[in-house]
C-alpha positions in Angstrom: -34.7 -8.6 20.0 -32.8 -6.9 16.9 -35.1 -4.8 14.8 -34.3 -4.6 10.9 -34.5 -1.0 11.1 -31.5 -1.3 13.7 -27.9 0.1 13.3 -25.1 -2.1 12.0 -22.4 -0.6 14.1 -18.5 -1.2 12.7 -15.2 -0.5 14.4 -11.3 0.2 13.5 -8.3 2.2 15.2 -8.6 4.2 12.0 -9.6 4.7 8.6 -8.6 1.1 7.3 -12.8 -0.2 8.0 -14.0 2.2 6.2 -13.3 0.2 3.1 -15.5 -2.3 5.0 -18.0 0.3 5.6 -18.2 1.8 2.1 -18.4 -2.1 0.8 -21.2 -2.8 3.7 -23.2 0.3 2.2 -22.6 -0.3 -1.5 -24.0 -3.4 -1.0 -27.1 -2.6 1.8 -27.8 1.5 0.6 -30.8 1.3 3.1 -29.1 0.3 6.2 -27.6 2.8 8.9 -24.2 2.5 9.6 -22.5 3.6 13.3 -18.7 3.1 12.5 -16.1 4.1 15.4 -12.4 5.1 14.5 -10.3 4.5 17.7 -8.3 6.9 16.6 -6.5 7.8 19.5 -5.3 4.1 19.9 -4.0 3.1 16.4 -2.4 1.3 15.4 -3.9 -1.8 17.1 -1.4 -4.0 15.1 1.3 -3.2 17.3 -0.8 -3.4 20.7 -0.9 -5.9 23.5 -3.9 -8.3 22.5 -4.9 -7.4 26.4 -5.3 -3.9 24.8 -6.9 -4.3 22.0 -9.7 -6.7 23.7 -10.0 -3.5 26.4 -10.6 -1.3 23.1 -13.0 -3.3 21.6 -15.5 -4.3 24.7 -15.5 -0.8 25.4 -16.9 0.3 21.8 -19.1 -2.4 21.6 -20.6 -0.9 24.9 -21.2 2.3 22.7 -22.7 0.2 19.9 -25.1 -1.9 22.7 -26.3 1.6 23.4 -27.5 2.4 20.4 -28.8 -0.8 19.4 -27.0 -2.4 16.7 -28.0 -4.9 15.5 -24.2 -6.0 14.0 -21.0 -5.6 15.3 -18.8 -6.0 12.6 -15.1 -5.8 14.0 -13.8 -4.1 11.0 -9.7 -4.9 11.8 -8.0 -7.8 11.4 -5.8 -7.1 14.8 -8.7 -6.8 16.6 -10.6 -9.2 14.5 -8.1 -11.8 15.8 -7.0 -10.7 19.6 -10.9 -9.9 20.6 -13.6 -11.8 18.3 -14.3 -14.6 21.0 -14.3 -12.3 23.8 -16.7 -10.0 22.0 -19.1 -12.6 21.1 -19.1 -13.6 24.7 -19.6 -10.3 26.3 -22.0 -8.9 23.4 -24.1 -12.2 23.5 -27.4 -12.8 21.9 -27.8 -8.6 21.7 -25.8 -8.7 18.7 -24.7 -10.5 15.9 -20.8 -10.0 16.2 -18.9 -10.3 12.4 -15.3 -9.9 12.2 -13.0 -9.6 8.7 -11.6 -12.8 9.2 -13.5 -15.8 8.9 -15.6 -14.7 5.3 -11.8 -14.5 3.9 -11.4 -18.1 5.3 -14.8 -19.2 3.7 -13.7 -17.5 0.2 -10.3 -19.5 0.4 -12.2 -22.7 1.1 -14.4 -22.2 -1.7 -11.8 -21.2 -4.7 -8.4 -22.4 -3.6 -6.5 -26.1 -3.2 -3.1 -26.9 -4.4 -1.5 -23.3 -4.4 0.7 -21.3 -1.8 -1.3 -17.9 -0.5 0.8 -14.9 0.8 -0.7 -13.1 3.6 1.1 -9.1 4.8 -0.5 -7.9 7.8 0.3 -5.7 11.3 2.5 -7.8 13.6 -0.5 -8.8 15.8 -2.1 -10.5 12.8 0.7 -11.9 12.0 2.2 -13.1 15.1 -1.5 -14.6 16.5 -1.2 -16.8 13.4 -5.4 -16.7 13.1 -4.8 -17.4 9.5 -2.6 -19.8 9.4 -4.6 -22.3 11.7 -7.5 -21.7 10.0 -6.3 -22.2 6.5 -3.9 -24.6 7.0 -7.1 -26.8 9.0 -9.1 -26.4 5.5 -7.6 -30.1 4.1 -7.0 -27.6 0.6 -3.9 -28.8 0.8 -2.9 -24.6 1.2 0.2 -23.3 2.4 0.1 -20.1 4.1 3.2 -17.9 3.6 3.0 -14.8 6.1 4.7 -11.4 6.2 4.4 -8.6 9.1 4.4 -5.1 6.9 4.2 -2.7 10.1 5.2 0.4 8.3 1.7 0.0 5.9 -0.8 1.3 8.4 1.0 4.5 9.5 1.9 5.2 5.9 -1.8 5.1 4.9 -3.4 7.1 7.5 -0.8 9.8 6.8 -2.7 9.9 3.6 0.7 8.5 1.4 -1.5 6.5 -0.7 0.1 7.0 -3.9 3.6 7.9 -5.6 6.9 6.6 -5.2 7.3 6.8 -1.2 4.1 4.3 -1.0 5.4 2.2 -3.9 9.2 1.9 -2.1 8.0 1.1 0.8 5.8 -1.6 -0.9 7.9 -3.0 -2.9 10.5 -3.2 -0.1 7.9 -5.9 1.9 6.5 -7.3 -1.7 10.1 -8.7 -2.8 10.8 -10.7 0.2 11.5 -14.5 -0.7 8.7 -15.9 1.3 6.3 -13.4 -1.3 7.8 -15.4 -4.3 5.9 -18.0 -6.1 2.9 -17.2 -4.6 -0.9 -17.5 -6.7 -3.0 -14.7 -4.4 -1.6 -12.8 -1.7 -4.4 -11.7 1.0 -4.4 -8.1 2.3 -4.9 -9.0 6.4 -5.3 -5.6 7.1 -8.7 -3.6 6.0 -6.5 -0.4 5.7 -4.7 -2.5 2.7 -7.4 -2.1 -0.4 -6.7 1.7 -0.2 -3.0 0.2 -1.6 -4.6 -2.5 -3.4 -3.3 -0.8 -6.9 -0.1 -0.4 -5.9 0.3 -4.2 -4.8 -1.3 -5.8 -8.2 1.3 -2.9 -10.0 3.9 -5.0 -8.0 2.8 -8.5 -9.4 2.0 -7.1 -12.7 -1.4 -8.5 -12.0 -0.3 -12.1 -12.3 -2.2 -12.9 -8.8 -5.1 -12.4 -7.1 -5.1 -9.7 -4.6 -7.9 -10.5 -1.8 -9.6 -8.0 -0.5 -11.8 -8.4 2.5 -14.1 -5.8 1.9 -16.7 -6.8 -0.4 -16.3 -10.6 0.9 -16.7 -9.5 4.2 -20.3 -7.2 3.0 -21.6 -10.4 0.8 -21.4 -12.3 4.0 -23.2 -9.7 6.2 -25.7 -9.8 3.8 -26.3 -13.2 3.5 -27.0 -13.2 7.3 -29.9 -9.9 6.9 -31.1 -11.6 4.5 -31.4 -15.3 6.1 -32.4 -13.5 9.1 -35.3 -11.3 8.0 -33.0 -8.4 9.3 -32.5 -6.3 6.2 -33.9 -2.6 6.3 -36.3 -2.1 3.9 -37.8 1.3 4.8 -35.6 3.3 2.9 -34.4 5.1 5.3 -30.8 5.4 6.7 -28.0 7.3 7.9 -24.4 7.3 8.6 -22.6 8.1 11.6 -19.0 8.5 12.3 -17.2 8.6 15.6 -13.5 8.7 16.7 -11.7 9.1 20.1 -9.5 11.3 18.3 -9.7 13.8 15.9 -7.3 14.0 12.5 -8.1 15.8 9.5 -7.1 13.2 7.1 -10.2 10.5 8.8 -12.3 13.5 8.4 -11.4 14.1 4.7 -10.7 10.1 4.0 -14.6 9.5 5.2 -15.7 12.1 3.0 -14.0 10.6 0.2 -15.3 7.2 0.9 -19.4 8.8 1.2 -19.9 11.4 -0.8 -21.0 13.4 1.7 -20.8 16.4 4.4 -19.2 13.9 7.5 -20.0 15.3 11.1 -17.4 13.6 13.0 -18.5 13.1 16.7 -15.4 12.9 19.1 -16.4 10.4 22.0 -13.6 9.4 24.9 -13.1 5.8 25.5 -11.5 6.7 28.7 -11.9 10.0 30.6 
């Protein structure tokens, strides 16, 4: 039985959920957070979905260990090749939240008539999660969809900024299919750490959706619904990655504020 004083653990293959995880704790400063960077693994966007469901039981096994009471699958390439399989393995030990389906809810609520661009990894992309379920709202939507691979190494290489970032983002952002679009959805949670760059592009004529903060308003909706918010004022953060890089280590301290200990743990010996 899930304790409100429990652990909300959150997963990535990188740095990209910890704009989930800084949202998450913005929003709930009393809860403790667990996040995992599968570092040695990323990018999951260009992964076998066989792969990235491997990845993902095997951290939620680390996460059932300690308790959490949340799983939040804080990638959309995971979020759509392993969500039902998580839920089925993690069960009624865990609530299991991944960065799709608030996104979905937000659309439902504040779109109809319009075209919505979506750039993701090629996984997100390909598995066409968004489309189905945006297309099945009856908003009358149309879902235009663009694979922007080289976005996630370019981030956690720590280009966030200048004019290599803002080529190779206006290279994707000008496609035709990107045109004539009223809000353009960032599928991947490594994304809002470009978020500037992408409204710079549009000249802030659209809406730029970022998952973040829709995905923490929905988590807490459900602590709050479900008696599950920590209210003891106590909490702590901890961060853990199969690999070690300096720029998650100095990215994370960014993010918190704070002195990060970064424990390495070995998803496979």
């Amino acid at each position: 039985m899930a304790k409100a004083s429990d652990p909300i653990g959150i997963f990535d293959s990188g740095i990209g959920g910890l704009t989930v995880a800084r949202a998450v704790k913005n929003l709930l400063p009393d809860e403790s957070i667990i996040y995992f960077g599968d570092t040695a693994h990323l990018p999951y966007g260009d992964k076998s979905t066989a792969a990235i469901q491997a990845y993902s039981i095997k951290i939620c096994d680390i996460f059932l260990q300690r308790n959490c009471k949340v799983i939040l699958i804080a990638c959309n390439s995971a979020s759509a090749a392993a969500t039902d399989l998580v839920k089925a393995y993690v069960g009624k030990k865990a609530k299991v939240f991944n960065v799709i389906e608030p996104v979905v809810n937000y659309i439902r609520e504040t779109r109809r008539n319009t075209c919505i661009g979506l750039i993701g990894t090629k996984q997100t992309i390909g598995s066409k999660v968004y489309q189905t379920k945006i297309e099945g709202l009856e908003n009358q939507l149309r879902l235009n969809s663009l694979a922007t691979p080289l976005l996630v190494p370019m981030i956690e290489e720590g280009f966030l900024e200048g004019t290599i970032s803002q080529d190779i983002i206006n290279e994707y952002l000008k496609k035709p299919i990107l045109q004539n679009i009223s809000a353009l959805i960032l599928g991947c949670t490594h994304y809002p750490l470009i978020k500037e760059q992408v409204a710079h592009f549009y000249e802030n004529t659209i809406e730029v959706i970022d998952s973040s903060e829709i995905v923490a308003k929905s988590l807490k909706a459900y602590l709050e619904y479900n008696l599950l918010i920590n209210n003891q004022g106590h909490s702590s953060n901890q961060f853990m990655v199969s690999d070690y890089t300096k720029s998650f280590e100095e990215l994370t301290k960014l993010f918190f504020v704070e002195r990060v200990h970064l424990e390495k743990y070995k998803l496979w010996e």
